[in-house]
N, C-alpha and C positions, 0 to 999 in steps of 0.2 A: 527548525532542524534540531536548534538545543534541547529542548523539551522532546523531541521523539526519542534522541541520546541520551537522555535522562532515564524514559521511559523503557526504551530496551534494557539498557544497563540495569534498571530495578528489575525488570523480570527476566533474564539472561542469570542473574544473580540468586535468582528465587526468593527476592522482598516479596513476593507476587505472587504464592502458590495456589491462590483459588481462581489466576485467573489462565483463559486459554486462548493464548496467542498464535491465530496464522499467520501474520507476519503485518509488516506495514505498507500502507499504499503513501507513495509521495507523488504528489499533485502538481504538474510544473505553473507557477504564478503567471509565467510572464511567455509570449511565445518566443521561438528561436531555439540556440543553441547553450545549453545550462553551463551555468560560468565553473570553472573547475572546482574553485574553491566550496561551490555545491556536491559537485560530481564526488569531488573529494568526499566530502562530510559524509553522501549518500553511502560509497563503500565501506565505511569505519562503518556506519548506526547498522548498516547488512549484515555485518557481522554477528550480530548480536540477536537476530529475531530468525524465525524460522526460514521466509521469503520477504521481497519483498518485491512490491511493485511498482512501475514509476506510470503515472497515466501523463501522456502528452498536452499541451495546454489545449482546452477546448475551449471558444469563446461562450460558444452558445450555453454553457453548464457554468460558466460566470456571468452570463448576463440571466439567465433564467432558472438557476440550480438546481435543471433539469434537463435532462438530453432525449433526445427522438433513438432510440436503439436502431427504428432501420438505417436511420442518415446516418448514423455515427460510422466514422475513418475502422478502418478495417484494425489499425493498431489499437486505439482506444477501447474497442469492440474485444480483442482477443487479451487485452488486460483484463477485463473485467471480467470475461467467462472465467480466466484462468481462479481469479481471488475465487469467484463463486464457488468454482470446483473446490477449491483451497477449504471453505468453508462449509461446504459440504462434506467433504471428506473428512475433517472435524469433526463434525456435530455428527455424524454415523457412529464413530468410532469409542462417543459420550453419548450416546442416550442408544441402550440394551434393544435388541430387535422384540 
């Protein structure tokens, strides 16, 4: 979480002006309920990036760092469409029709 802090903060700041940030995905480690002091940290680094997204803990994408899209939980599913849209709607609006 320091280092994505880090990172927003440089490009939030414009250290970073060639590069183009959708925002950050945070990946929950462990499953259950995210301890505050995360939840916490998670609001502050939001501040700082365009979106951001949190994908819930999936086993199977830590034991195989790779997931099945039709099996996937309906939550996990609608985070990622959403970044995708995110970054689509991006790279539209950088590379001239």
């Amino acid at each position: 979480m320091e280092s994505a802090r880090r990172a927003a903060q440089g490009w939030a700041s414009g250290q970073h002006p060639d590069v183009v940030l959708a925002g950050l995905v945070i990946v929950a480690d462990t499953p259950g309920k995210t301890p505050r002091s995360l939840a916490a940290a998670t609001r502050v680094i939001s501040g700082g990036v365009p979106f951001t997204w949190v994908v819930p803990w999936i086993e199977e994408l830590r034991l195989t760092g790779a997931m099945d899209w039709e099996s996937m939980a309906r939550e996990p599913k609608k985070v990622l469409t959403a970044i995708g849209e995110a970054v689509d709607e991006l790279t539209s609006e950088r590379i001239p029709q």
